[in-house]
C-alpha positions as CSV (number, residue, x, y, z in Angstrom):
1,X,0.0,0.0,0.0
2,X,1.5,3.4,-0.7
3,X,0.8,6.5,0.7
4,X,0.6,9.9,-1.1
5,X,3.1,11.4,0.5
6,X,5.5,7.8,-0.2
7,X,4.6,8.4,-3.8
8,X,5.2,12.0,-3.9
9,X,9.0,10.6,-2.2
10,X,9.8,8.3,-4.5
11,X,8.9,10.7,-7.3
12,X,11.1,13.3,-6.7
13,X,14.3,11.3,-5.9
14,X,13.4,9.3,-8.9
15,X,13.0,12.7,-11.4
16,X,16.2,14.1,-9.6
17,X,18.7,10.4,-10.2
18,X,16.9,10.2,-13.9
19,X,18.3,13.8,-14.3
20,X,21.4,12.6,-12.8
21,X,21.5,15.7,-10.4
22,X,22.4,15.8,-7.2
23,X,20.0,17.4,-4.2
24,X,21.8,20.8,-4.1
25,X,21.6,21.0,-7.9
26,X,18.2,20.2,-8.0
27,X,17.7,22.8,-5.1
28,X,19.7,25.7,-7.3
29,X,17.5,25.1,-10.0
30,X,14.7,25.1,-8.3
31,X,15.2,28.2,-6.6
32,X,14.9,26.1,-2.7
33,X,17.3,25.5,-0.2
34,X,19.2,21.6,-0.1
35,X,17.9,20.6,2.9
36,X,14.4,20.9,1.7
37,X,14.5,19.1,-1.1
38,X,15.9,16.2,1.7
39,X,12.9,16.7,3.8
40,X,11.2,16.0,0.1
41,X,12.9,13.4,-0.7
42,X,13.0,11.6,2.7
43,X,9.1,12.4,3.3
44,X,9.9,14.7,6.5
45,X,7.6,17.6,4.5
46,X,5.4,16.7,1.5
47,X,5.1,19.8,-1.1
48,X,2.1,21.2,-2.3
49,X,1.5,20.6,-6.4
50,X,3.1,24.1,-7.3
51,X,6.4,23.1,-5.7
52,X,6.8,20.1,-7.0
53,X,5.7,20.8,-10.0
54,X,8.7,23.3,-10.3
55,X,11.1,20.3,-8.3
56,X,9.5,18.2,-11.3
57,X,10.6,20.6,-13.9
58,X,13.8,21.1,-12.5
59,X,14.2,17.6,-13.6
60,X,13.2,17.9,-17.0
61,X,9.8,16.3,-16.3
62,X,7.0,17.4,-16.4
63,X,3.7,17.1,-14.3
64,X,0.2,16.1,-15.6
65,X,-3.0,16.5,-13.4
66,X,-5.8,13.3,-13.8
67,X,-9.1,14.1,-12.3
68,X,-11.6,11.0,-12.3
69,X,-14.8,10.7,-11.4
70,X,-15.3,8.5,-8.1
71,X,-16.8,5.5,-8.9
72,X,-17.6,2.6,-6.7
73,X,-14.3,-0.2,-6.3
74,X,-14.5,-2.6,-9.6
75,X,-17.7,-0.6,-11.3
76,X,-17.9,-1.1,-14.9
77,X,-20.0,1.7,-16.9
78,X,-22.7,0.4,-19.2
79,X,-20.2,0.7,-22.0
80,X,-17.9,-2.0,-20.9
81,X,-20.8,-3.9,-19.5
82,X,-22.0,-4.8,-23.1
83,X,-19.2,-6.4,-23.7
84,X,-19.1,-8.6,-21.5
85,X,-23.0,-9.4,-21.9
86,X,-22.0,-9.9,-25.5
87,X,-19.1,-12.3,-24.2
88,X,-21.9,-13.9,-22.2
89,X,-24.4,-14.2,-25.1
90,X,-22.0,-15.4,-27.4
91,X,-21.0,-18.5,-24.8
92,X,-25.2,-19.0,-24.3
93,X,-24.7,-17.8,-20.8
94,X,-27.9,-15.4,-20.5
95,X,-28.6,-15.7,-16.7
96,X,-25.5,-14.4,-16.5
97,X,-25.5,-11.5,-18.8
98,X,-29.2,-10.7,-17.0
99,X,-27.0,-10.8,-13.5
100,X,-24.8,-7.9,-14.5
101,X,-27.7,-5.9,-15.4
102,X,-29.0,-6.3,-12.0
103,X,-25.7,-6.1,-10.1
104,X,-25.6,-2.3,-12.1
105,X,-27.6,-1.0,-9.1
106,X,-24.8,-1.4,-6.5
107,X,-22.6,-0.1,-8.7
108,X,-24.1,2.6,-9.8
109,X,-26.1,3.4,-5.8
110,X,-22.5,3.3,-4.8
111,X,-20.9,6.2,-6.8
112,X,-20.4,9.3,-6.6
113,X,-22.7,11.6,-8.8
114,X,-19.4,12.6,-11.1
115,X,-19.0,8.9,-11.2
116,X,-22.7,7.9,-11.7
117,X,-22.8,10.3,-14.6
118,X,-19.3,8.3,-16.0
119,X,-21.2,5.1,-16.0
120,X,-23.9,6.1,-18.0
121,X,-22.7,8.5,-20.1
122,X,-20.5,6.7,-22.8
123,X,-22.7,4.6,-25.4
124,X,-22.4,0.9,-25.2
125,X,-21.3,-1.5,-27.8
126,X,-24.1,-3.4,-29.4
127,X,-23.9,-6.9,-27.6
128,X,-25.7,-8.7,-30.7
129,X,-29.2,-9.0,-29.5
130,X,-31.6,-6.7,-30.0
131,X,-33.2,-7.7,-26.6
132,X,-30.1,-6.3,-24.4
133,X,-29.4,-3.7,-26.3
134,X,-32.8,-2.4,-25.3
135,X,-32.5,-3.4,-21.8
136,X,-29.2,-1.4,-21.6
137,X,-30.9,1.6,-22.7
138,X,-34.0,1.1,-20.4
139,X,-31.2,0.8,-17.3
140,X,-29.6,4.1,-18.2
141,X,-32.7,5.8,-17.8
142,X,-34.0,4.2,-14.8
143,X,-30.6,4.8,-13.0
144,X,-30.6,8.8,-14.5
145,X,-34.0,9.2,-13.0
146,X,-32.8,8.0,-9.6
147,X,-30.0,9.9,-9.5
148,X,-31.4,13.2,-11.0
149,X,-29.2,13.7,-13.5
150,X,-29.6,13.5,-17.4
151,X,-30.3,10.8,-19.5
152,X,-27.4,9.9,-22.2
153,X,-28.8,10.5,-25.5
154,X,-27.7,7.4,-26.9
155,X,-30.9,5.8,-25.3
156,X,-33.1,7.1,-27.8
157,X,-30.9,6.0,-30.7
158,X,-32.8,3.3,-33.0
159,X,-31.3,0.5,-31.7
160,X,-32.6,1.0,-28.4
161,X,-35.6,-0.2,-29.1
162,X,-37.1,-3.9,-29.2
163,X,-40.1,-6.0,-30.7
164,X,-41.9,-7.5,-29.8
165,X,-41.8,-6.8,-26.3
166,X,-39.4,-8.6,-24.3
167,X,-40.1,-10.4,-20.7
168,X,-37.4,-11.1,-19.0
169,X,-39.7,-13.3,-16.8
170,X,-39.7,-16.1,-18.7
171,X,-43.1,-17.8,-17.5
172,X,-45.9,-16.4,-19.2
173,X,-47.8,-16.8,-15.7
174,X,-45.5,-14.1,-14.6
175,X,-46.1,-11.4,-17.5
176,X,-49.0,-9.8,-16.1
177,X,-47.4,-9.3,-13.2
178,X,-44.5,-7.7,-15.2
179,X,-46.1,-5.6,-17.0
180,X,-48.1,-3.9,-13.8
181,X,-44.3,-3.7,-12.4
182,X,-42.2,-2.4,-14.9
183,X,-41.3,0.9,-14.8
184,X,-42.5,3.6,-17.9
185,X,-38.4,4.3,-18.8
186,X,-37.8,-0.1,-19.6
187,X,-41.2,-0.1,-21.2
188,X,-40.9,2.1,-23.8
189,X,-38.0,0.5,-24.8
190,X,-40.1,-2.8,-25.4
191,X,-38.9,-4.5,-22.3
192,X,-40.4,-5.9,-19.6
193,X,-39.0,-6.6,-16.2
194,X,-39.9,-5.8,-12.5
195,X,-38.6,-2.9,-10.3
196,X,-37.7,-4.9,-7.5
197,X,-34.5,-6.8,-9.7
198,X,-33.0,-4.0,-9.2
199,X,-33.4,-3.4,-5.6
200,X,-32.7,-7.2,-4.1
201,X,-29.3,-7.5,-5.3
């Protein structure tokens, strides 16, 4: 496990040996005193992104800033869930391709709302059946409702949409029941499947 500030450590006295400087070079350049690039490079004193951005660049690197959404340990966005449904479908494995759409909810429920946003936002892969492709267009919306945020608008591209109607109960003694439970955002896309898969998992 590393620590920021171990990271921060080992970057510095890594830049500075690439460079092949020593400390009190690295300090002339960088307009500091020796014994605080030590405290630096020993992690006594941790600097702040300005300073080592200009300890970085003393060194002939440079820095580069990656902000990401937070998103819940091991999430997959609805873009990289297609593929696996589709490596799902392809193998005949459908209860399992039918899991991940359910499991979306913890994912998702466990974001942040930059993150939540992230998981919905790119446009997924078709996954080769019509069916899904719906289904991952009718999740999108249900989960951008929830969270009050936008819908993509890849959900209401023509491929979106599926007949006939799919129930994903597969019992017809089941469909009425379906039907009365699905919400409106899955139905228009021509699927059919309760509310509650999405809360029990």
């Amino acid at each position: 496990m590393y620590t920021l500030r171990m990271e921060v450590t080992t970057l510095i006295k890594d830049a500075r040996r690439v460079a092949g400087i020593t400390q009190l070079e690295l300090a002339n350049r960088a307009s500091t005193a020796q014994p605080a690039v030590a405290a630096y490079e020993s992690g006594a004193k941790t600097p702040n992104l300005a300073t080592l951005e200009r300890l970085l660049g003393a060194c002939e690197h440079d820095i580069e800033v990656l902000a990401r959404p937070r998103i819940r340990r091991g999430a997959a966005s609805l873009a990289e869930l297609a593929q696996t449904i589709a490596e799902d479908l392809d193998q005949g494995h459908e209860q399992d391709a039918l899991r991940l759409l359910f499991g979306f909810a913890d994912d998702f429920r466990g974001s942040s709302r930059p993150g939540r946003v992230a998981l919905l936002s790119d446009e997924p892969p078709g996954t080769g059946d019509a069916r899904f492709d719906a289904a991952l267009a009718g999740v999108a919306e249900l989960f951008a409702s929830e969270g009050v945020i936008p819908a993509p608008a890849w959900v209401n591209e023509p491929g979106r949409f599926v007949e006939p109607w799919w129930f994903v109960a597969t019992l017809p003694a089941f469909h009425a029941y379906t039907l009365a439970n699905t919400p409106a955002v899955f139905a228009r896309h021509g699927v059919f499947i309760a509310r509650e898969v999405f809360d029990r998992v």
